[in-house]
N, C-alpha and C positions, 0 to 999 in steps of 0.2 A: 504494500500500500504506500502510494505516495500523494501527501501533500498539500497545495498549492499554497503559501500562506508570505506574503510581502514584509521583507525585514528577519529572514532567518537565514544563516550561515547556508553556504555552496557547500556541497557533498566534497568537492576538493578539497575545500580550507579545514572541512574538521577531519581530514583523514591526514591531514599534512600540517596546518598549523601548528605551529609551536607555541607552548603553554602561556610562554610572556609576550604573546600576542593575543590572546584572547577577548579583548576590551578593543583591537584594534580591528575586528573583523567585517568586511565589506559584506553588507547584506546579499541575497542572490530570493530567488521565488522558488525555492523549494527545498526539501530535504528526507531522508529515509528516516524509520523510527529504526531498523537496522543499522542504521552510521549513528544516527547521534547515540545509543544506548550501549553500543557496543565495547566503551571505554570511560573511565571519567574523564580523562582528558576530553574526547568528544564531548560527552555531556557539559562539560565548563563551556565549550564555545557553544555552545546551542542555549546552555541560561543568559551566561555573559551576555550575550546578544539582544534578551531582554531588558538589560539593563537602560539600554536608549529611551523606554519613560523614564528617567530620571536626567538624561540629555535633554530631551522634547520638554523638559517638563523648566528647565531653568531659566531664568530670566535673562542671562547671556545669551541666550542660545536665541537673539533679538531675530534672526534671521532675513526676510525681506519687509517684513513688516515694522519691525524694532519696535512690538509692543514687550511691556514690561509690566508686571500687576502694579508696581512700585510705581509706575509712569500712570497710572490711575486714583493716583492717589494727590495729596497734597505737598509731596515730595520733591517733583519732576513735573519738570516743564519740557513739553515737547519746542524745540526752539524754530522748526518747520513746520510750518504751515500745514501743508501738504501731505507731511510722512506719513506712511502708510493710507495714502489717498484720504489723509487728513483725520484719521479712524479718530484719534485722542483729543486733539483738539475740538475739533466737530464735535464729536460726544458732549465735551463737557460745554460748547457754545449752543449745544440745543441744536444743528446743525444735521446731524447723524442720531439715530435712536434706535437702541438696542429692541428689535422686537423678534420675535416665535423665527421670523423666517434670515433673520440676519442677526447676528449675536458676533461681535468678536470677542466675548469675552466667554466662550463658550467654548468648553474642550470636549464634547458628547465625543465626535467620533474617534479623535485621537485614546481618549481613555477606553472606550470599547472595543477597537482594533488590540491594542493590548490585551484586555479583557480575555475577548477570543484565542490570543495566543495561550495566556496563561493557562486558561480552560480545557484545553486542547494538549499543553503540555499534566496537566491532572488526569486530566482522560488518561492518556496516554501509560501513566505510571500506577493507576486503576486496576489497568486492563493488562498487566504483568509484565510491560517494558522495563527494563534494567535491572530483572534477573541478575545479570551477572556483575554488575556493579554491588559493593557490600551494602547492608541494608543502612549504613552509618553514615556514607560517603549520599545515598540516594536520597535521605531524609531531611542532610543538608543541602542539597540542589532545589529540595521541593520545598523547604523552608524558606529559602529567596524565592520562591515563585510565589507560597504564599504572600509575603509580603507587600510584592510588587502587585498584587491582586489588590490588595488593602490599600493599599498607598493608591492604586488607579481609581479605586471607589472613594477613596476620602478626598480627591481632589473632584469630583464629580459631585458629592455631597455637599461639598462649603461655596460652590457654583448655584446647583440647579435644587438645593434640599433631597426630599427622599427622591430614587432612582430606581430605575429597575435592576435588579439583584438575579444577573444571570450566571448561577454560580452550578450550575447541574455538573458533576465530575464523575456519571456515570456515561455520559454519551454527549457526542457533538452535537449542538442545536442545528438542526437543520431550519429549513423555511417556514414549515408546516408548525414548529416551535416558537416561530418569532414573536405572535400575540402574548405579550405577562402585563402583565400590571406592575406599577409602580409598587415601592414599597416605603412604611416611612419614616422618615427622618431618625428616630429612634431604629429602627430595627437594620435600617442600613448600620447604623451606628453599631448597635450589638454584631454585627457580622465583621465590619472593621476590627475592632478590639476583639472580637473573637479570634479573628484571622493570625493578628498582629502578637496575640500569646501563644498560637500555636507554632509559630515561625522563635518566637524566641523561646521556644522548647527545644529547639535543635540546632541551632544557627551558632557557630563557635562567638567564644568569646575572642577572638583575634584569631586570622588566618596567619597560619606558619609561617607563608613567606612574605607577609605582610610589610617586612622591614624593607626587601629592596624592590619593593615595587609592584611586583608581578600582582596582588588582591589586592591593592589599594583601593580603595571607594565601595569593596564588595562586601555586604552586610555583615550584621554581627547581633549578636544578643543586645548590645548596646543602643544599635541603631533602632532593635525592636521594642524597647523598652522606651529610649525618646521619641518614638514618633507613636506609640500607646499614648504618653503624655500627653502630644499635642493634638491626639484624635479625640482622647477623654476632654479636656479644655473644653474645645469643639461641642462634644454632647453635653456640657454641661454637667459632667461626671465627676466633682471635683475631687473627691477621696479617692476613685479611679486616678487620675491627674499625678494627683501624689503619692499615689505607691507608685505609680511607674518612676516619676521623678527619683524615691527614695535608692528604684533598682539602679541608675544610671551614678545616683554618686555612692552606692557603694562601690560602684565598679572605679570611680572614681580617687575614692581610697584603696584600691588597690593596683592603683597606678597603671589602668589601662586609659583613664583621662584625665585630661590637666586643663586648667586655665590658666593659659600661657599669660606670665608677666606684660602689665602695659602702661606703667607708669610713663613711659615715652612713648612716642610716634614708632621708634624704628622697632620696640620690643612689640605695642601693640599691634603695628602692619603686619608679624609676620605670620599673627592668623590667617592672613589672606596670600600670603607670597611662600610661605614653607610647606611643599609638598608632602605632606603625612605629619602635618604637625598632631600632638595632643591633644588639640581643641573638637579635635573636626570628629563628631558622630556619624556623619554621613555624606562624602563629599563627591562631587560629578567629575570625573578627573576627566580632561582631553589632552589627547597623547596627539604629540606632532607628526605621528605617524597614523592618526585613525581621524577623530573627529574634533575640530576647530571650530573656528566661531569669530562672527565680526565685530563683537562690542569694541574692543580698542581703536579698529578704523570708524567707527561710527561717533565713539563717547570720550579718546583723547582729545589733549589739548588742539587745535589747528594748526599751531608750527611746529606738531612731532610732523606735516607733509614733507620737512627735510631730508627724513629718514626713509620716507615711504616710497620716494620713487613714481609717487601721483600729481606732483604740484601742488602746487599752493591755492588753498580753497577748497581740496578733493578729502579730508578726513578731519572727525570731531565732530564734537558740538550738537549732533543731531537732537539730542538732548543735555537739560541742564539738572544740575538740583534749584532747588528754589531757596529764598532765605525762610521760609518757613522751615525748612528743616535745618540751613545753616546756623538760624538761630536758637537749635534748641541747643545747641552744645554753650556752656556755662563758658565765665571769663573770670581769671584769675587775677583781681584788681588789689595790690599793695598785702597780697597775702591771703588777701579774704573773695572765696568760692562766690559768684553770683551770678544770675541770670543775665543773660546776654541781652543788650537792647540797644535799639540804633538812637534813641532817648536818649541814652547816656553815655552815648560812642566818645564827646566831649571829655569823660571824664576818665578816659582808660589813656593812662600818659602815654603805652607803647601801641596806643592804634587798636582795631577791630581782629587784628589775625595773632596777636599776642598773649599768652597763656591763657588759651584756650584748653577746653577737654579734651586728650590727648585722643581719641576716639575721632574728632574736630579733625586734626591733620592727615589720619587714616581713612578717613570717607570722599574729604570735599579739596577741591584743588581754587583757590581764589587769587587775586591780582597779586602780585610779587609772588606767591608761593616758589620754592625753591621745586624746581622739574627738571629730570635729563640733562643737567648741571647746566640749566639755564633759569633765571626767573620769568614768569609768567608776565606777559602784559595782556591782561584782560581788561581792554578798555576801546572804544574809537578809537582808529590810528596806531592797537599798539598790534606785535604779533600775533597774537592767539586771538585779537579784536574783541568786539561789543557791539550787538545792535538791539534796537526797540525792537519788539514783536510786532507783526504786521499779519494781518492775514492776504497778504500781497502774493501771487502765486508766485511773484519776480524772485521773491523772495528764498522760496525752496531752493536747497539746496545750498544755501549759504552759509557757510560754514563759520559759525559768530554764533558766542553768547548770549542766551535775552536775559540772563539772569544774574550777570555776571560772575559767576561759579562756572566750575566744570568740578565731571567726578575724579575721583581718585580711586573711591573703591570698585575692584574686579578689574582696573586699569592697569596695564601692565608698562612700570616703569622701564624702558628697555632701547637705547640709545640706537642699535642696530636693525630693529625691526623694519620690513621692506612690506609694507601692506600692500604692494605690486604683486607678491609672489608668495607671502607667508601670513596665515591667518594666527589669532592668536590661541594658544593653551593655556589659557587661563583656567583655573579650575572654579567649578559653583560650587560654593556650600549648602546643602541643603538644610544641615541640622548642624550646630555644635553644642556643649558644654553649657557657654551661657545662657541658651534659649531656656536649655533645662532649668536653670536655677530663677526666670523670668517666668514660666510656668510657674513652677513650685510656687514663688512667691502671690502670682493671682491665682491660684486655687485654694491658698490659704486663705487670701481677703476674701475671696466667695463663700468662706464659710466662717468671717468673722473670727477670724484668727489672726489681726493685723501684727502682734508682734513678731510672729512666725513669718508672715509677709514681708515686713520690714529687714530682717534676719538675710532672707535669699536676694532682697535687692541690694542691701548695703553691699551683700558681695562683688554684685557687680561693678560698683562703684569701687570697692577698695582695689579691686586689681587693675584700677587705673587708679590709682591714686587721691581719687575725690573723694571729700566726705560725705562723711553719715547723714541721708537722712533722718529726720526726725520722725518720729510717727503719726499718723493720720489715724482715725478710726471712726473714719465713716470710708466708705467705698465711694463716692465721690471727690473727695479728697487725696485719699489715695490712688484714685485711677487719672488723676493730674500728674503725680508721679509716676506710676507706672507707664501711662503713654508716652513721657517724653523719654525716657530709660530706654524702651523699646525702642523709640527713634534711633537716639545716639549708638545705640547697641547693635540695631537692629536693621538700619534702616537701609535700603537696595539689597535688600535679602531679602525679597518678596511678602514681607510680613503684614504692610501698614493696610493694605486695600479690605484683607481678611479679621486686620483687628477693629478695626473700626464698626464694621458690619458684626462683630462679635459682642463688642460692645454699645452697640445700637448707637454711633455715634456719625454713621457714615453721611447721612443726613445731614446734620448739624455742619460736618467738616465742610465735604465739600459742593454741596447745596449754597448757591446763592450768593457767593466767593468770589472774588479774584487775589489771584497768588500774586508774591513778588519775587523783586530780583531787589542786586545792589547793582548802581552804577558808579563807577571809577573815573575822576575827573583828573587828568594828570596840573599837578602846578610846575612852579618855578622848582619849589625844592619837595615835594611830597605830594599824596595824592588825598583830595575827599571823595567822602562816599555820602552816597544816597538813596534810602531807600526807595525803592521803585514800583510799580505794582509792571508784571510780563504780561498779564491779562489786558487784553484790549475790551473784553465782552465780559459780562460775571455770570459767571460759571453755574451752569446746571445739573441738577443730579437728582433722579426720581428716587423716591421711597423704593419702588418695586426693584431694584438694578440690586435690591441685598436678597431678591434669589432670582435668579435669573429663570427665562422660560425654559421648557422641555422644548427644543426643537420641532421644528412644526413636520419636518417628513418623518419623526419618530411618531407623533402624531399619526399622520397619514396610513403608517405602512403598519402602526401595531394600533390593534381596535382596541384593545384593553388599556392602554395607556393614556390618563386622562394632564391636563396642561393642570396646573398649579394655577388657582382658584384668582390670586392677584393679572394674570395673565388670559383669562378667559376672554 
């Protein structure tokens, strides 16, 4: 029996790859359940290959479109017009509107093409394939399959609510199968953390050859137990929440993760630039020999085009951060910790970019910042430039700041790079350490346990160096704190679009809004800033966009399946 299924390993490569190429391997349209079964080695490239939900699913992975969930939020400013035939902008000007038959913030199909594979790989191992693989070695392959099953339906659930739960691992759905019914919100939910304890039943605590490379990124008990956390969160599970949490730092104490030191900039960055650091619970690795990605040509500064081999005007900028999020990182005035405000920019002797939260220099790149051993000119007229946002089409494609920011994080600092010829391997994070302890801490205040709350956040704060909050204890109060935590911690790591709508806050945010920027006016001897608003329009955002529709041909083609009652 063979087959047909898009995005699984050539009959060639699993009979001939070699094992530390396995994350590297070129999809083909078919495969034997004879070849893959017949070895672990074969079976590693037939999972591995599953692993691309976790590529498809990153926010680097901007592709032609260069949506970002982060870029839906209050964080990012799209600085073209245009991009992605205007998808973000439009949106949030009332312009474009996400309905049943046009969604781009809709992953239906991507998540249930996976779906099918995974189902398919269950069938499969059901129905007595890999016999002769040991029952130890099999347990853990299907342990990543679970997972990546769970992981497919929880990003589908915090999208569309309850979903349809096609989880049959006695037989392939055929046609005649396609009619089910949704299922809901809760019982998706119970099959998620079902899924996700079964997988960290079997799933090592650290693969063997994990140190030089070869299973980097490929789950672990760790991973099953942080993303249990932030499934429970989700369902509003909060003692669920934190046991998962408790399981990830025990693992923690015993030194299979760290929160790497960040009192500075260069110890903080290298959660994002050290390839298998301690931090990282779950990270999307791309290997310069398999799968790349174009955020650095898209979201570096505009004169790394030196290095690129494109011209001048052809990389960067496409998007910015906003000073909404520049300004939530704190400024360190005469010793004492305080909220950052262009109110009081007057009163900071060494200027606006001067001890700042050390997290501040790891995310956001602004006018002088030290880059590629040059400084930044973000401004009119200077290298990297500055322009007002326009909804001008002239404008697409202009490679200029509206915000006057660019990122830093997921930016790869890298003098040689030829965006002509070389994309970048940047790696995503999906999960680390401190999400875990940012969990913990709002599952605590959900059950009115703020000093326990307070406990997991201050951690955050001291491995950068900041002090102690103080404690709140009302959950309004404290979800002041925790949102901005989550920014600075958190933020271009896909978090901000799904906390908001978690916290029923998304509304409020970015309803009825316009974002800013700073702008850099160069003098005789130094430069002033000004806060700016990048919105030309104030920004739209329905109530209904925190669930979004069930697709209108899933509709169509399955009778059983009804639209989500705000949607009708």
């Amino acid at each position: 029996m063979k087959k047909f299924i898009i995005g699984l390993s050539a009959i060639a490569m699993l009979g001939f790859q070699s094992c530390s190429d396995v994350l590297d391997i070129d999809p083909s349209r078919s495969y034997s359940e004879s070849t893959v079964y017949s070895s672990v080695k074969n079976l590693d490239l037939y999972v591995k290959d599953f692993y691309g939900i976790f590529y498809s699913n990153a926010d680097i992975l901007v592709g032609s479109n260069l949506l970002m969930d982060d870029g839906c939020t209050d964080l990012v400013k799209y600085s073209w017009y245009n991009i992605a035939e205007g998808t973000v902008n439009k949106f949030f000007y009332g312009d474009v509107k996400i309905t049943v038959d046009n969604n781009f913030r809709s992953n239906w199909d991507g998540m249930y093409t996976f779906i099918r594979k995974f189902n398919e790989y269950l069938v499969d191992v059901n129905n007595g394939y890999g016999k002769n693989i040991s029952s130890e070695e099999l347990a853990v392959r299907t342990a990543e399959v679970r997972f990546m099953r769970a992981f497919a339906y929880q990003e589908l659930v915090l999208r569309h609510g309850g979903v349809i739960l096609r989880i049959d691992e006695n037989r392939v759905e055929d046609q005649n199968d396609r009619a089910k019914a949704r299922s809901s919100e809760a019982e998706c939910w119970d099959f998620i953390l079902n899924e996700y304890k079964k997988a960290a039943a079997d799933l090592p605590y650290v693969w063997e050859d994990n140190s030089i490379g070869t299973n980097v990124g490929r789950l672990t008990k760790g991973a099953a137990y942080g993303m249990t956390a932030r499934a429970a969160l989700y369902a509003k599970r909060w003692q669920d929440a934190l046991d998962a949490c408790e399981e990830v730092k025990k693992l923690e104490k015993d030194g299979y993760y760290q929160l790497l030191p960040g009192t500075t900039y260069a110890e903080y960055n290298k959660i994002f630039t050290n390839y298998n650091n301690k931090e990282l619970i779950l990270s999307v690795n791309f290997e310069k020999r398999g799968k790349q990605h174009l955020f650095n040509q898209y979201f570096c500064p505009p004169s790394d085009y030196v290095n690129s081999q494109l011209g001048k005007g052809s990389v960067g900028a496409a998007a910015t951060p906003t000073d909404e999020y520049a300004s939530s990182f704190d400024i360190n005035v005469g010793g004492q910790w305080q909220a950052f405000s262009w109110d009081n920019v007057a009163s900071y002797p060494e200027g606006p970019w001067k001890g700042r939260d050390p997290r501040f220099y790891a995310s956001i790149l602004y006018n002088e910042a030290p880059w590629n051993g040059r400084q930044l000119e973000i401004y009119d007229g200077g290298n990297d430039g500055f322009m007002e946002f326009s909804t001008s089409a002239s404008q697409d494609m202009v490679r200029k700041s509206t915000t006057g920011y660019l990122f830093r994080k997921f930016v790869k600092e890298d003098k040689t790079i030829d965006f002509a010829h070389v994309q970048s391997d940047q790696y995503w994070i999906e999960m680390r350490l401190a999400e875990i302890y940012l969990i913990s801490s709002e599952a605590y205040a959900r059950l009115d346990k703020f000093k326990e709350a307070y406990i997991d956040l201050n951690v955050i704060r001291n491995r950068v160096g900041m002090p102690m909050l103080s404690q709140k204890n009302t959950w309004d109060a404290y979800l002041d704190d925790l949102s901005k935590e989550r920014i600075c911690e958190l933020g271009m790591e896909g978090h901000r679009y799904f906390d908001l709508v978690r916290w029923d806050k998304a509304y409020e945010v970015l309803n009825n809004k316009r974002l800013h920027g700073v702008k850099a006016t160069k003098g005789l001897d130094k430069f002033t800033y000004e806060r700016i608003e990048c919105d030309v329009k104030t920004r739209y955002f329905s109530k209904k966009y925190c669930v979004f529709p069930i697709p209108s041909f899933e509709i169509r083609t399955n009778l059983l399946c009804e639209q989500t009652d705000i949607w009708k």
